[in-house]
N, C-alpha and C positions, 0 to 999 in steps of 0.2 A: 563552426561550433567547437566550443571549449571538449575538452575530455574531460574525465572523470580525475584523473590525475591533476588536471591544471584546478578544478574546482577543489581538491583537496589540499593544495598546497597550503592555505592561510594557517590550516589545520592538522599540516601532515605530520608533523610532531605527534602530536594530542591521541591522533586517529591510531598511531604505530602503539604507544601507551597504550591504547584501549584494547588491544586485543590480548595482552597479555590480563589484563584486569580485570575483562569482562572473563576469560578463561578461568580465572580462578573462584568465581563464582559458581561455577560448573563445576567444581572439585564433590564426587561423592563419595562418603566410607563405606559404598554398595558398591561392592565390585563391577555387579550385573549393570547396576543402574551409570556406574562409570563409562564404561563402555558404552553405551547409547548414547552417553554426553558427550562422549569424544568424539562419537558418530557424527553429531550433530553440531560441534563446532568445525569441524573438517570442510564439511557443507557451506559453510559462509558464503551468501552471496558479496553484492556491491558495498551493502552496509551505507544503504543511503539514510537511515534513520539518524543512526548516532551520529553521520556526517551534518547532516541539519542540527541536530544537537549543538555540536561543537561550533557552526557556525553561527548559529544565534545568539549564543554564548558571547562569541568573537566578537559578535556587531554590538553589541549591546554592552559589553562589561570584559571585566579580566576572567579568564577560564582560572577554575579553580577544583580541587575534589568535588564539590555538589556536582560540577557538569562531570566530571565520572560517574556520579551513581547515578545522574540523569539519564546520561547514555546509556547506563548498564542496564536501568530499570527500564525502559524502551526496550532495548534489544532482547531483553529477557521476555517480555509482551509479544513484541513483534515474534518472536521464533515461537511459541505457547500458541497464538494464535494460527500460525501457518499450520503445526503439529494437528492440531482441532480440526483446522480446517479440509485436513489434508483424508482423517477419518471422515469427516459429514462428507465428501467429494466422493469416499471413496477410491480416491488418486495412487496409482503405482508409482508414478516419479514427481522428482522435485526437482529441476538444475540438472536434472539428466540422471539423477540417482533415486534407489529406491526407497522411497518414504517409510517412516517409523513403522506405521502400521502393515505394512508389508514386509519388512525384516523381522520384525516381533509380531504384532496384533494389534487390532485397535485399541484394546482396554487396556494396552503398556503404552500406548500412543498417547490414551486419554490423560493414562496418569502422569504420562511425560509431562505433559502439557500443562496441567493443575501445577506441576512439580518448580516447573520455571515461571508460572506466573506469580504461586506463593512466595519464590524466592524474589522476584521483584520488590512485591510488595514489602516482605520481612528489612531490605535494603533499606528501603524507604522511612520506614518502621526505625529500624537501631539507629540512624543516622538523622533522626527526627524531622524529616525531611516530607513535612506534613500537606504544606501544598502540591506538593508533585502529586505526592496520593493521593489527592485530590482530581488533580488534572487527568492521571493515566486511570484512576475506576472511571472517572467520566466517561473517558474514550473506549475503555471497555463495554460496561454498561452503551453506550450507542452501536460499537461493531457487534455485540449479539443482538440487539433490535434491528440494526441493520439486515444482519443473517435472516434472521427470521420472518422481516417484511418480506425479502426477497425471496424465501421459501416458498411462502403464501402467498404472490404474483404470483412467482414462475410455475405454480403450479394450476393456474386459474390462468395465465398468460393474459394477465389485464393491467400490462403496465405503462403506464401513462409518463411522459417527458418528467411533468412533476415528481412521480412515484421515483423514475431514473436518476435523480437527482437527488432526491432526500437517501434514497440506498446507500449510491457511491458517499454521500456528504458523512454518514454516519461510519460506514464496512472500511472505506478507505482515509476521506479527509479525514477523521474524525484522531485517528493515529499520526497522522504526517500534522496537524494540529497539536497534538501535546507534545510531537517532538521539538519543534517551535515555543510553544509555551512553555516548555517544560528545561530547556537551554537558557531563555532570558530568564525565567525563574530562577536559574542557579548563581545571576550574577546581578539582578536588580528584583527588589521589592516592590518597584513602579507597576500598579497593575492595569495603566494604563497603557504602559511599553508590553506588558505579556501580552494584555488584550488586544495589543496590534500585530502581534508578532503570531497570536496563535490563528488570527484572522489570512494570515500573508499565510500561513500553513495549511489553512483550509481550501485558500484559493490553488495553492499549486497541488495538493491533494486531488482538488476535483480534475484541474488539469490532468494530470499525471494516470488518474484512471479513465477518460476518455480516451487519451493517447493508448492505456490496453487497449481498451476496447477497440480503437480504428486496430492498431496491431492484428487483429483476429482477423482482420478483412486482407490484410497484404504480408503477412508475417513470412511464410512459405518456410515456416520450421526454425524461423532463427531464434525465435522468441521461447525455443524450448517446448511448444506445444506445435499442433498440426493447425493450417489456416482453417477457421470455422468450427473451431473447437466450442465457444462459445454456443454458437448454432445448434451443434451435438449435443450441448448439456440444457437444451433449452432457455437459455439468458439472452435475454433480450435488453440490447444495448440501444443506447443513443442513435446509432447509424439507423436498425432495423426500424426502430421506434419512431421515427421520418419517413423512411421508405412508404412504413406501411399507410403512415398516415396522406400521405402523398399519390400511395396508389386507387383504382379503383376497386369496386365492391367486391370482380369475380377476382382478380388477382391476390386483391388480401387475404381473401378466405380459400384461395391454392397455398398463399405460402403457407398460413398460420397450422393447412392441415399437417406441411410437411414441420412443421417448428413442432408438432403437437406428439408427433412418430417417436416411439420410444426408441427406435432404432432406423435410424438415416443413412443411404448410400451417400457417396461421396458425390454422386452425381446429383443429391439433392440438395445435398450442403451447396453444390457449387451453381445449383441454379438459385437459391435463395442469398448467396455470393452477389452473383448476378444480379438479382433484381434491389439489392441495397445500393449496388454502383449506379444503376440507370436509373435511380430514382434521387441521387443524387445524397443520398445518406451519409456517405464520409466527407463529402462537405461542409454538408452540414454538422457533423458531430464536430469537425474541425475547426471551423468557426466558431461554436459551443467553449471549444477548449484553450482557441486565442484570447476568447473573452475573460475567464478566468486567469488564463497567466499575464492579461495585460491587468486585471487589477492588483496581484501581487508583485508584479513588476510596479505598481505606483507606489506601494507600500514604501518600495522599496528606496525609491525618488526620494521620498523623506530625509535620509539619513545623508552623510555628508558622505563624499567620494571615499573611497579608500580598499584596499585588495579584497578585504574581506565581503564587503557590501558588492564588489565586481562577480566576485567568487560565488554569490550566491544568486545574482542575475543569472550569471553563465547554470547554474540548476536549474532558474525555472526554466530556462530555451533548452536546456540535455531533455529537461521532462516531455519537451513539446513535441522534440525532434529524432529524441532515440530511436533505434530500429530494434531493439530488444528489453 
C-alpha cells in the first residue's frame, strides 16, 4: 500500500501552497480570538479533504486559485464541524490534544465553529464562487440531519443496516462528496463530470467510515481512541448491527442491555468485542466496505492512465487499509 506521501506527490506542490493560504484565512484582529486560531491550525491533521480537492482538480482540469478557495472552503467546514462536534461529544481530546471546548468552553467552541464556517462561506461569497456554495450547504445541511438521525437511533438503539447507511452517507460521505465535487467544480463546468466525481466521493466516504468503524474493534489505541469506544458511547456500527442480527433472542437482548448502560466496564465493552467477532460482524462490515471502494475504484476505470488518476486509486486502498 501506497503512503500518504506517494498519493500526495501529483499534488505536493499545490498541498505545501495550501497551508500557507488556508493560514491566512485564519488571520484575526481579536487577539483572544487569534490565539485559538493558531491553536487550531497547529492541530492539522492528514488533510485528507483538501488532498481530494486538489486531486480532482488534477484528474479533471488544470489546478488553478478556484481549487484554493475550494480547498480552503472544505477545510474551513471540515475543522467548524469537528469544533461542534467535539462540544455535542462532549470530548476532551482530538489527535492527542485537548479540544476547544476544554481549553476555553463550549459557547467559545460553539462560536469558534460558526466563526470558520461563516468565513468559508464569506470565501465563497467575494470570489463568486456560487456553485461550491451550493455544493458544501448541501453537505452541511445533510451532516446535521445526519447528526441528528443518529441522536434519535442511538438513543432508542433501533438502528437498522438501512438506518447505518443513510447516517454514515449524510455525517461522513456527504463531506468527502463535495470535496470531490467541489475540486472538478473548480476546473470544469461539465456537470456531468462533477456528478461523477461527487458520486466516486460518496463511495469512498462510505468506505472510509466503515473502515472507522471496524478500527473500533482492533485499534488497541493507535487510532487515537481506546478499542470499543464506539460501544461506550452507545453507536451502533455496521459490525454490531450483523452480530446482532445474527444472534439469537437470549443473547441480543444480553448485549443490547449492556450497549443500553450508561456506564460500561471494560469487561463489558470487551465481551460485547467478543460477541461482534464470533458472529462474524467485521467481516461482514468488511465486505460492506470493498463493495463500496470497488465502485469508486470503477469510477475511476473511466479516466485514461496517468499519475494523478494512480494517485487516487492508491486513496481509495489507504481508506480501506489504514490502521489509524
Amino acid at each position: 500500500m501506497s503512503t500518504l506521501a506517494d498519493i500526495r506527490r501529483p499534488v505536493a506542490a499545490e498541498m505545501r501552497e495550501f497551508e500557507s493560504y488556508f493560514s491566512k484565512t485564519l488571520r484575526s484582529d481579536i487577539p483572544f480570538f487569534s490565539v485559538i486560531l493558531n491553536n487550531i491550525i497547529r492541530r492539522k491533521g492528514k488533510q485528507l479533504r483538501p488532498l481530494l480537492v486538489f486531486l480532482s482538480a488534477r484528474l479533471n482540469g488544470t489546478i488553478t486559485e478556484t481549487t484554493f478557495i475550494a480547498a480552503t472552503f472544505i477545510e474551513l467546514l471540515h475543522t467548524a464541524t469537528l469544533v461542534h462536534d467535539d462540544v455535542v461529544d462532549d470530548a476532551s481530546e482530538r489527535r492527542g490534544l485537548p479540544t476547544v471546548n476544554v481549553l476555553y468552553n463550549s459557547k467559545i467552541a460553539v462560536l469558534v465553529g460558526d466563526y470558520l464556517l461563516a468565513q468559508g462561506l464569506l470565501i465563497s461569497v467575494s470570489r463568486k464562487r456560487f456553485e461550491m456554495l451550493g455544493i458544501v450547504s448541501d453537505a452541511v445541511r445533510e451532516i446535521v440531519k445526519g447528526e441528528l438521525i443518529q441522536l434519535q437511533k442511538t438513543r432508542r438503539l433501533d438502528i437498522r443496516e438501512e438506518d447505518y447507511f443513510r447516517i454514515i452517507r449524510m455525517k461522513t460521505a456527504a463531506l468527502i462528496a463535495a470535496c470531490t465535487a467541489c475540486g472538478t467544480s473548480s476546473v470544469t463546468d461539465d456537470q456531468e463530470t462533477i456528478d461523477k466525481m461527487k458520486s466516486f466521493g460518496e463511495n469512498v466516504g462510505v468506505a472510509f467510515q466503515i473502515k472507522d468503524d471496524l478500527l473500533d474493534y482492533t485499534s488497541n489505541g493507535l487510532t487515537g481512541k481506546r478499542e470499543g469506544n464506539d460501544i461506550k458511547e452507545k453507536k451502533i456500527t455496521l459490525p454490531l448491527i450483523h452480530a446482532l442480527r445474527e444472534a439469537g433472542p437470549a443473547e441480543r437482548r444480553k448485549i443490547r442491555r449492556i450497549i443500553r448502560k450508561k456506564k460500561k466496564s471494560r469487561s463489558e465493552i470487551k465481551e460485547v468485542i467478543t460477541f461482534v467477532k464470533n458472529h462474524n460482524g467485521l467481516e461482514y462490515a468488511e465486505t460492506k466496505m470493498q463493495e463500496y471502494a470497488d465502485r469508486a475504484m470503477h469510477i475511476l476505470e473511466g479516466y485514461p492512465e496517468s499519475e494523478t488518476r494512480s494517485a487516487m486509486m492508491e486513496f481509495v486502498i489507504f481508506s480501506t487499509l489504514r490502521k489509524k
